[in-house]
N, C-alpha and C positions, 0 to 999 in steps of 0.2 A: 665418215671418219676422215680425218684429216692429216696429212701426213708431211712434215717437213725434209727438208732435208738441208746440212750446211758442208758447202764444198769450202775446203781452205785452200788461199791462192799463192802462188810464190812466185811472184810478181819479178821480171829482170829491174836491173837498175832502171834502166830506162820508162819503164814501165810505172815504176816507184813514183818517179819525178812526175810526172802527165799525171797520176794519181792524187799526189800530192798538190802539185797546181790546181787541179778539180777541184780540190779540198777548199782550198785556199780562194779561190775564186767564188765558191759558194758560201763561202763563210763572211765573205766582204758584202756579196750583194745581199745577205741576210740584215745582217748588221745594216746594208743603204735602204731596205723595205722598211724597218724598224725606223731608222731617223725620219725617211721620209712619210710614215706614218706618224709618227711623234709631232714631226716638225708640219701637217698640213692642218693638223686637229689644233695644235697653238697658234699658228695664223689667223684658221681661216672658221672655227670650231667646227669642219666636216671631219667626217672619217673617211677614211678609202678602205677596199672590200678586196678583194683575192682578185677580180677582173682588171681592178681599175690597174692594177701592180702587174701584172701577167700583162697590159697591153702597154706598158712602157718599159719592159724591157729589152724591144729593139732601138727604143732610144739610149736607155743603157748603155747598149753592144757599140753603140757608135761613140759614146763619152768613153767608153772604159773597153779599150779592143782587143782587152785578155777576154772578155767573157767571151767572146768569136771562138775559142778551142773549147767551148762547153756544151755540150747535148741543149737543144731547146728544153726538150721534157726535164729534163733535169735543173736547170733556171727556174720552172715553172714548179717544178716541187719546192724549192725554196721558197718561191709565193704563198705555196699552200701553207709549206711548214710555217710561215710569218702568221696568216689567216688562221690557224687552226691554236697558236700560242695566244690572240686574241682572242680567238671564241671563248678558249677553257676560261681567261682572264676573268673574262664577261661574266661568266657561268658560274665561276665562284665567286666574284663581286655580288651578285644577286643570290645568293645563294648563303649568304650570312660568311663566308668562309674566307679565311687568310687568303686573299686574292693575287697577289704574288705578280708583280708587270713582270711582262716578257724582255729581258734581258740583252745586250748584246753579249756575242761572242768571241773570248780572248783566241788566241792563237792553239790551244790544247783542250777550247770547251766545244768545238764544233766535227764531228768525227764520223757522221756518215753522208 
């Protein structure tokens, strides 16, 4: 059996803002996985995979040196979350089903 539990946080100001940034930071480099997956398949007709995005994100951290205040692991879930919106993509393309591409994210659509 399995058993959840959810703590609720009350974050200080300070606290808010670094959260916020997080946010915000993961929500850009979402959105840069997403183009530069779009944009390598119309160049080049490859596709890129969860590693090939996961090993250029310390090239990222050097173009864009907000993401230096951001957990590794947590960069690297953004990859997955990229990775894991193309699978489903895939899965109901083949699968006869409203296939629905994976989207970028506005300012109030990207929240954990």
């Amino acid at each position: 059996m399995r058993k959840t539990f959810k703590y609720r946080l009350y974050p200080t100001k300070q606290q808010k803002t670094l959260l916020n940034k997080t946010l915000e930071s993961c929500r850009f480099l979402y959105n840069e996985f997403l183009e530069e997956r779009n944009q390598i398949y119309n160049t080049y007709k490859f596709s890129l995979n969860y590693y090939d995005q996961q090993n250029h994100i310390p090239t990222l951290k050097k173009e864009f040196p907000e993401l230096n205040f951001v957990h590794s692991q947590v960069l690297r879930d953004v990859a997955k979350r990229v990775d894991l919106a193309y699978q489903a993509f895939f899965r109901r393309l083949k699968a006869g089903e409203k296939p629905g591409f994976p989207r970028f994210r506005g300012k109030d659509r990207y929240d954990s």
